[in-house]
C-alpha positions, 0 to 999 in steps of 0.5 A, spaced: 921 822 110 916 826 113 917 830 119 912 825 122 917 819 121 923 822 123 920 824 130 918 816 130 926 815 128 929 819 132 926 816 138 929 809 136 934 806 141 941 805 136 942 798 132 947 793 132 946 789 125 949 783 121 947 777 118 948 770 119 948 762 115 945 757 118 948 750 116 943 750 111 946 757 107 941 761 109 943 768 110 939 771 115 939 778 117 938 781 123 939 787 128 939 788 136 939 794 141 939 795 148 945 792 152 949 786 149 949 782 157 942 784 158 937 778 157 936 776 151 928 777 147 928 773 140 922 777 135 920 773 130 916 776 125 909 773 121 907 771 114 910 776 109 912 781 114 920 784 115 923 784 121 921 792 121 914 791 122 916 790 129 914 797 131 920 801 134 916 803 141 915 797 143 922 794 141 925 801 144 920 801 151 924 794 152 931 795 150 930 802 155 929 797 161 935 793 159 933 788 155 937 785 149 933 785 143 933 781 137 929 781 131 931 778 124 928 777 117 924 770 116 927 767 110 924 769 104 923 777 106 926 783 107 934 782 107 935 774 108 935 769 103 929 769 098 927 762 094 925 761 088 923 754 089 917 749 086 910 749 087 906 744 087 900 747 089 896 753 088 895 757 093 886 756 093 888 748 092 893 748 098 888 751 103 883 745 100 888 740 101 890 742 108 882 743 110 881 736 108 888 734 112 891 732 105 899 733 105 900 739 102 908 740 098 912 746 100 919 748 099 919 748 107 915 748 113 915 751 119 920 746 123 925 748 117 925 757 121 925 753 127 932 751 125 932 758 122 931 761 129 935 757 133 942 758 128 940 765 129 941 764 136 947 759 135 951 765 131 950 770 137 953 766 142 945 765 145 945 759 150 936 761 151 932 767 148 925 769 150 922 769 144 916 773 143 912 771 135 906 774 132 901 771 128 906 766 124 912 767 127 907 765 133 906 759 130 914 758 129 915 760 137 910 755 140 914 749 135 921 752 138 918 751 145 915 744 144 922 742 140 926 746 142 925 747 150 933 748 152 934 753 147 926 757 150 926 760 157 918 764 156 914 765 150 910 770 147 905 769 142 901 774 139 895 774 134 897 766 132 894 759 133 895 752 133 894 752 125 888 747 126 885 745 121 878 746 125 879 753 127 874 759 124 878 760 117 880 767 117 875 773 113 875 771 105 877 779 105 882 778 110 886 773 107 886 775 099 888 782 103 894 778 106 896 772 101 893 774 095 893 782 093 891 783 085 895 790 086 900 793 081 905 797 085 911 802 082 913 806 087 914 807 096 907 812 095 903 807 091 906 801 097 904 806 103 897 806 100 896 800 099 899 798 106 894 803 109 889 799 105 891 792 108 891 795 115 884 797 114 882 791 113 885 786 116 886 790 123 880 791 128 877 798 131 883 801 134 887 806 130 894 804 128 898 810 128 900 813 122 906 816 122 908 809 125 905 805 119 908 810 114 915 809 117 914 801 116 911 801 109 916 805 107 922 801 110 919 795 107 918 798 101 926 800 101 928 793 104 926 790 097 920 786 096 918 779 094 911 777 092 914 769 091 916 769 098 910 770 101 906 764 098 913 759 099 911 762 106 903 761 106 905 753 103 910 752 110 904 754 114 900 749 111 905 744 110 906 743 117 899 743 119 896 742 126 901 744 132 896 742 137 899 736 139 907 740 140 904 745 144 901 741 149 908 739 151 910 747 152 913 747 159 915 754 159 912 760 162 907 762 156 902 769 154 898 768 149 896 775 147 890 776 142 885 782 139 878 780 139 877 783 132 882 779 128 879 777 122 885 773 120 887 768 125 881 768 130 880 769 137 878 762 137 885 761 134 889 764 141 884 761 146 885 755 141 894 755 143 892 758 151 888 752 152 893 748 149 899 750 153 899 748 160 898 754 165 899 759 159 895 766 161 891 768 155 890 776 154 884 778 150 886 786 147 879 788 146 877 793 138 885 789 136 885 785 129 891 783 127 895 789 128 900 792 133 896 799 134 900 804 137 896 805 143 896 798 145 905 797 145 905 800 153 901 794 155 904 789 150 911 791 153 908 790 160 906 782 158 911 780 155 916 783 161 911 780 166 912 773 161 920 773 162 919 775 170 916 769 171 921 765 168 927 769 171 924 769 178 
């Protein structure tokens, strides 16, 4: 580890962690920090991305004001449950199929994490959570709060949409960079770069901040990796399709956040989710793509404690 990434470590608040099953055997595993009797906030994290892509500053600013912070691996990455199940459906076919609004097949779809985050919170003994979700797990959030509504008391999504299939499509290179690398990777130092590469070209005009993307990509590549779950995880998000008509029945206090340089989920697909959420408040952070630059986590923290005061009162 670089002197860089150790003084990144050290400031990390001390963690709690576990797994769990849900009633479907899937082991889900988790960690928490901050007080266990303060309010709990739910981070769920987005396609192909672990539980450690949740930048420790943000997660800490939180814990530090006394907030129970909870964060897990989605199942089919990080140290949860990884299929192999069958596909029926090539990535390019499946993106056809869901643009002309045929039924795409998938080992699962995003109602079955909903169910995923719900036995998470069943587990720890959590009656509501706060979630706060970014870009799928945005997606998964805004479900949980429309099925879901007694187990949300506030949402939080970030750099997500509804997934309507009349939204701008993400940029060719933005996608490929995501779903569909043609890399060969042997070692942390060749996974870092890449990562590095990834971010230049799926994130915006802001720096991102090295020693922090070091230190995620690095644990990430430690963690394990699983190039199957990323595809099972892209046919769920095509799978269960449009949200719209979910989110529209959304009736707790929601912020919709969003950089104006996503080439990935498009502006228009945040404008799109706060439109479509009565009274949601939309916050447009302008040079963000679909990333969490450091210099932005201050007022990341700030909107997701002002969406959970407007819950609590």
């Amino acid at each position: 580890m670089t002197t860089a990434q150790n003084n990144v470590a050290a400031a990390a608040t001390p963690l709690r962690s576990g797994r769990i099953k849900t009633p479907q055997g899937i082991e889900l595993f988790y960690d928490e920090r901050g007080p266990e009797d303060g309010i709990p906030l739910l981070f769920i994290m987005g396609l192909s991305a672990q539980m450690v892509f949740w930048p420790a500053p943000l997660l800490d600013a939180l814990a530090a004001r006394g907030f129970r912070v909870i964060r897990f691996d989605n199942r089919d990455v990080g140290l949860s449950t990884l299929l192999r199940e069958p596909l029926r459906h090539s990535a390019i076919a499946a993106i056809v199929r869901a643009t002309l609004g045929l039924k795409v097949h998938a080992p699962y779809t995003l109602h079955d994490m909903v169910g995923d985050a719900c036995a998470l919170l069943d587990a720890l003994g959590i009656e509501r959570a706060h979630l706060i979700g970014v870009s799928m797990g945005g997606m998964i959030s805004q479900l949980m709060a429309a099925t879901r509504p007694e187990r949300v008391s506030s949402l939080t999504s970030i750099m997500s949409s509804t997934n309507s299939r009349w939204l701008p499509p993400p940029k060719p290179a933005a996608l490929k960079a995501l779903v569909g690398p043609r890399v060969r990777i042997t070692n942390e130092e060749q996974y870092i770069a890449f990562g590095r590469q990834m971010m230049r070209t799926i994130g915006g005009r802001l720096p991102p901040g090295e020693a922090l993307l070091e230190q995620m990509f690095g644990e990430s590549w430690a963690r394990g990796l699983h190039p199957r779950g990323v595809r099972q995880q892209f046919m769920a998000i095509l799978a269960t399709g449009d949200l719209t008509p979910y989110v529209k029945k959304i009736r707790c206090p929601a912020t919709v956040i969003h950089g104006s340089a996503d080439p990935l989920v498009r502006p228009a697909g945040g404008r799109a989710s706060a439109r479509h959420i009565p009274g949601a408040a939309l916050h447009i952070i302008d040079g963000m793509g679909h990333d969490l630059p450091e210099q932005v986590l201050p007022q990341v923290a700030r909107l997701i404690e002002q969406t959970v005061n407007k819950a609590v009162g």
